[in-house]
N, C-alpha and C positions, 0 to 999 in steps of 0.2 A: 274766409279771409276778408280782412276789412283795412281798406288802408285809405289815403290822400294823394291822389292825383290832379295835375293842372287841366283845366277841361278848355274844349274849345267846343261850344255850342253851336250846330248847325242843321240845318233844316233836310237830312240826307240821313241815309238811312243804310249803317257800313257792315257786311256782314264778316263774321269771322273768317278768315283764308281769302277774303277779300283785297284784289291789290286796287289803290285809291292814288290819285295824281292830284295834288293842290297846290293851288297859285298863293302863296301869301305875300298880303301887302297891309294890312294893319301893324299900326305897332305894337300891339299886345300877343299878338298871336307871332309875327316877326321874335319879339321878346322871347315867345314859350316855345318857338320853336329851335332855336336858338340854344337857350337854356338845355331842352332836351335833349338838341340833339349830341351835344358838347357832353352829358353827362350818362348819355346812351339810354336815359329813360323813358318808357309811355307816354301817353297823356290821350284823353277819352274825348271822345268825342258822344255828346249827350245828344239826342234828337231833339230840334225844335218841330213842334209843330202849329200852326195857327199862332206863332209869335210868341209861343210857351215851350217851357224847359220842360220833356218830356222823363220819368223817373228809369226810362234804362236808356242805354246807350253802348258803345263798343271801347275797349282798349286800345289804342293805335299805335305802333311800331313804326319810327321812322326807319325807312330800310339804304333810301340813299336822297342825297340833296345833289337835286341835278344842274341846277344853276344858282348861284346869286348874282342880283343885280347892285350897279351901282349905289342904289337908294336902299338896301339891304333887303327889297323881296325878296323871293325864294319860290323857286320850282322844287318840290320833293315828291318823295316816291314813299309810299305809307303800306303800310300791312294790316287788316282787321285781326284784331284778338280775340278776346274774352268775352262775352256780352256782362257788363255790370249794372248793379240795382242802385239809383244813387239814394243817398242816405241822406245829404246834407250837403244844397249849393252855399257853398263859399261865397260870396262876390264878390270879397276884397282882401287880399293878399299883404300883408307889410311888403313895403317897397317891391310891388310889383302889378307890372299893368293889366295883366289875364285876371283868371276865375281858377276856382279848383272846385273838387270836392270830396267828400268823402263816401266812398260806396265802397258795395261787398259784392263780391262776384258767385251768384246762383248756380249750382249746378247744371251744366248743361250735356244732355244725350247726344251725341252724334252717331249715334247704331246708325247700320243699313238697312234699307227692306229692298231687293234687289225688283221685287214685283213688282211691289207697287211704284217704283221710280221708274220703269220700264214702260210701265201705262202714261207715266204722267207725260216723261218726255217723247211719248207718240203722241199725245193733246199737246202739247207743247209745241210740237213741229208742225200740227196739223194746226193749231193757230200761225204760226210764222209764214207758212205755204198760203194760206187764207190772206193775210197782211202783205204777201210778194215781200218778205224778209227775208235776209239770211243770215245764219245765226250759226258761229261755231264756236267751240266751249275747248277750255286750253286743257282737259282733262279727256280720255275713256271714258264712254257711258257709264260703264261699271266702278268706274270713279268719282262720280259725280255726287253729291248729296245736296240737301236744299237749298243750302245757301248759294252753291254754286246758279244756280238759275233761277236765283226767286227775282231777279233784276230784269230778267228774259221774258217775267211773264204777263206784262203789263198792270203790274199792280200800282196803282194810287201812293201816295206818303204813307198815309193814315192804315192802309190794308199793310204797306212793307213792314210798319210798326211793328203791327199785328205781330205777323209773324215772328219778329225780335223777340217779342214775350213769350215765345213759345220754345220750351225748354226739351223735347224730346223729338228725334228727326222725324218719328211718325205722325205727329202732331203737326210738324210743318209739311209735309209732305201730304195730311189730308189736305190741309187751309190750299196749299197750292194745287188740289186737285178739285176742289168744290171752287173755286177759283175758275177754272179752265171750263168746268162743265158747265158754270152759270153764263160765258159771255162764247163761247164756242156756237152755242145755237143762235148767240146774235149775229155773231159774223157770216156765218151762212145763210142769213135771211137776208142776209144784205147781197150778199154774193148774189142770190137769185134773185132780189128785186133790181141791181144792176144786170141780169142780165135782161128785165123784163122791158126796163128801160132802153136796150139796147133795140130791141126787137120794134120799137115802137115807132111807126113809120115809115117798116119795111116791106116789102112785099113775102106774103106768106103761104107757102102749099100747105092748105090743111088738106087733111083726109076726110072723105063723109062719117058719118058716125053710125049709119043707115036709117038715118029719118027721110 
């Protein structure tokens, strides 16, 4: 399916089933939010990244507008959808201040692999125990799928991207696991060089070695 949506381009990275809280205060986005939400429709939110318009992005559901302000901002309450492929930035609208554009929305797999999400989120916790984090998920384990903690897992813009592109839960589910196992060994070296440091200009009972 290919259609035309009003976009609102930002440097964030929203996954489907995703809930998102946004401040707005531009008049353009004020305008499409507005618009939308009067008319009960979407509108996408494309990745920037490095000051550029990234080619996928998510569908957005306003679900509720929790405040306006005197000057017509707005506190709302959003929902991640779709991940769409965009086709073609609009940048200007007859008589209107936002962006649109036109994109098709890729297939996306959300299967389960109960395993392998079992492994990940035991690396998952054993990095957050490592960082003195605490971290709790509004789902059952066994409810849980990628998107649900790929936010969780200290991934960069450019790495959360990544994962957007990737269209089968297995596929995200590796990335977030090569992910854990490449920086899990660094946090434990840290662990032990802090505690090397700790030791250091203390009094210490060694044992002989029998030399």
């Amino acid at each position: 399916m290919t259609n035309f949506i009003p976009v609102f381009p930002l440097g964030i990275v929203v996954y489907p089933g995703e809930i998102l809280n946004l401040h707005i205060f531009e008049p353009r986005y004020k305008q499409l939010i507005s618009e939308c939400a009067a008319a009960g429709k979407p509108f996408g939110i494309p990745v920037v990244v490095n000051d550029s318009i990234m080619d996928h992005g998510t569908l957005i559901s306003i679900t509720r507008i929790e405040k306006t302000y005197d000057d017509g901002k707005m506190d709302i309450r959003c929902l991640g959808g779709d991940v769409f492929r965009l086709l073609e930035y609009v940048a200007t609208i007859p008589d209107k201040l936002y962006s649109g554009a036109i994109v098709t929305y890729p297939q996306n797999n959300l299967g389960h692999h109960p395993e392998m999400l079992r492994r990940i989120l035991a690396a998952l916790r054993q990095l957050h125990s490592l960082l003195s984090i605490e971290k709790t998920y509004k789902k059952p384990d066994h409810q849980l799928r990628s998107y649900d903690i790929a936010h969780h897992a200290g991934l960069n813009l450019e790495q959360e991207y990544q994962l957007l592109l990737l269209l089968r839960e297995d596929q995200r589910l590796e990335y977030l696991k090569r992910h854990l196992h490449s920086v899990l060994p660094v946090l434990k070296e840290m662990e032990t060089l802090k505690e090397r440091v700790k030791l250091n200009g203390h009094f210490r009972e060694l044992k002989s070695l029998g030399f």
